[in-house]
N, C-alpha and C positions, 0 to 999 in steps of 0.2 A: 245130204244123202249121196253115198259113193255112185258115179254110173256103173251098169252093169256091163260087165267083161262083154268084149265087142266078137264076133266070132269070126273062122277065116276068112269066110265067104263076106263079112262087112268089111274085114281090113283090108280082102283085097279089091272090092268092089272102091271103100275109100281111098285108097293108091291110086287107082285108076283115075278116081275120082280127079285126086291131085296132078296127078302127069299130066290132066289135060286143063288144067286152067290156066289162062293169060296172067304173065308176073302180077297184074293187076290184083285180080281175081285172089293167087296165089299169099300176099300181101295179107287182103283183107283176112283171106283164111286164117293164117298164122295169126293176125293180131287177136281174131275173137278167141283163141285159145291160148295166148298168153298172159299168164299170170300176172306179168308186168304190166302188160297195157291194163290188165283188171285194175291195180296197185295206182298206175297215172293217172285212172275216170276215175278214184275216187269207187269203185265198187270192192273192194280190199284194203284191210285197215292195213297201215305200217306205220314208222314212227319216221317221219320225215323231217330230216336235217337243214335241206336245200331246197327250195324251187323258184323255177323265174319260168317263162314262156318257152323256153326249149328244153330245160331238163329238169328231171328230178335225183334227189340222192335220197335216200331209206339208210335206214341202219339196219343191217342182213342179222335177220332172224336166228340164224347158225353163225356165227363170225367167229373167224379164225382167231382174234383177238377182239376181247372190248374194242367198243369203235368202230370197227369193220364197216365201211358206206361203200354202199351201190350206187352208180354214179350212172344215169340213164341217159337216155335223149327220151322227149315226152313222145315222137314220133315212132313207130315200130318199125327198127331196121335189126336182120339180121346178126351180121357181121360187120365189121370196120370199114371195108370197102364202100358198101351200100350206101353209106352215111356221106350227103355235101359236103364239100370241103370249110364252109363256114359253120355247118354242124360239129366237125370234127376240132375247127381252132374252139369254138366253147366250147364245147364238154370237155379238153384238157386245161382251157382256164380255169373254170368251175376245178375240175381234178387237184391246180395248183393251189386254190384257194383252201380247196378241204384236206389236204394235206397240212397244209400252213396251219388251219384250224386245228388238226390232231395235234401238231407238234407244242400249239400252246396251251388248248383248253386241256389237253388230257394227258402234259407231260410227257409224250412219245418222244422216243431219240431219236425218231426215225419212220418211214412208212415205205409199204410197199405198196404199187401201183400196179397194179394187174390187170392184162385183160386176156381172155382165152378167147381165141378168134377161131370158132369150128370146132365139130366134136370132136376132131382129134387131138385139138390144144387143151382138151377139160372142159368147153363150154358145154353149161349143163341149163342153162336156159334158151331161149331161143328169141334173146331180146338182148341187143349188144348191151354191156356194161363196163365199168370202169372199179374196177375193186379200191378199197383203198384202206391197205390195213396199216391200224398203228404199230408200231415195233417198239418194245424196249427192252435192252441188255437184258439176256438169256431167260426170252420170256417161255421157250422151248419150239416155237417156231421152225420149222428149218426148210428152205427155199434154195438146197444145192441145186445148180445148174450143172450136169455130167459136164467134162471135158473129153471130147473122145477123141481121139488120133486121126489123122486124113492124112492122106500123101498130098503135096504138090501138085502132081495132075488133075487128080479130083477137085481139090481148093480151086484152081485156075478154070478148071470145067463149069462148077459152081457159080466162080465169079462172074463168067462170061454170059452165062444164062441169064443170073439177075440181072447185072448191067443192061444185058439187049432189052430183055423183059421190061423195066426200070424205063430205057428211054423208049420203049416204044407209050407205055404207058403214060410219060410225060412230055410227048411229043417233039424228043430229040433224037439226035442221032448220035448213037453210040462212038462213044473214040475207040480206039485202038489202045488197048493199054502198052505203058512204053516201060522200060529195060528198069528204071527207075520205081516206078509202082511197085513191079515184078521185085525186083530187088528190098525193098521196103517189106513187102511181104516176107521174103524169105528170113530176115532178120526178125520180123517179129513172131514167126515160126521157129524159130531160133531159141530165141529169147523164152516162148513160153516152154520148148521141150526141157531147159536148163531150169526152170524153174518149176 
């Protein structure tokens, strides 16, 4: 039975709600209302591929191509960041394995490996995943990535920020890029406008 439409005065009382809970708090919230964690307890049927003690894969009920596997972590983390770093080396092992597995059991030429990190990337669950769709010759799929133009400056602006960003985050100190990086760049700026 669908729940009944929530009204302003409940969704803003529940926002509220939310602003003020400790990550903790905030956590558990999330989990009892994702679908996925339903799907990991075993409270949601799917047709499961893979599992071992940290992840699950499902085969996605909508799939962009037969085969199409959701590649989890069993624990409920948002985004890519959120997730341990020993969390993050399995679930791309697992990833390399299920891929492996498309390319034999189900004759794929190829697979994509996706993950939309945040509403703005596409992510339309609220439970990280690992997409992993089979590909084969002009199956109608199409995954362009735009090319868009950028100056120089802006490129270099960019670079500087992830860089600092990058080592503050891995607890190094940023170099100095030298004449030689700079130059490498500008050649393979080069390179892509000629082609």
């Amino acid at each position: 039975m669908p729940s009944p439409q929530m009204t302003e005065q409940q969704i803003a009382e529940l926002k509220e709600k939310i602003k003020n809970m400790s990550p903790g708090e905030l956590k558990e919230f999330q989990k009892k209302q994702c679908v996925f964690c339903h799907i990991i307890s075993g409270k949601v049927q799917s047709k499961k591929v893979y599992e071992d003690e940290k992840a699950l894969a499902i085969l996605d009920i909508n799939p962009a191509n037969p085969g199409h596997v959701l590649l989890m972590p069993k624990e409920h983390y948002s985004i890519l960041p959120q997730l341990p770093e020993d969390q993050i080396a399995h679930i791309f092992m697992v990833a390399k394995s299920l891929s492996n597995a498309c390319l034999r059991a189900l004759g794929a030429h190829g697979t994509n490996i996706i993950v939309a990190n945040g509403v703005a990337a596409g992510q339309k669950a609220n439970h990280f995943m690992v997409h992993i769709i089979p590909r084969k010759e002009e199956d109608g799929l199409v995954f362009d990535l735009p090319q868009k133009k950028i100056d120089q400056k802006k490129l270099s602006e960019t670079k500087e920020k992830l860089a600092g960003r990058l080592a503050e985050l891995m607890g190094k100190k940023q170099k100095k890029t030298d004449e030689a990086t700079d130059s490498s760049l500008d050649r393979i700026s080069g390179l892509l406008k000629d082609g």
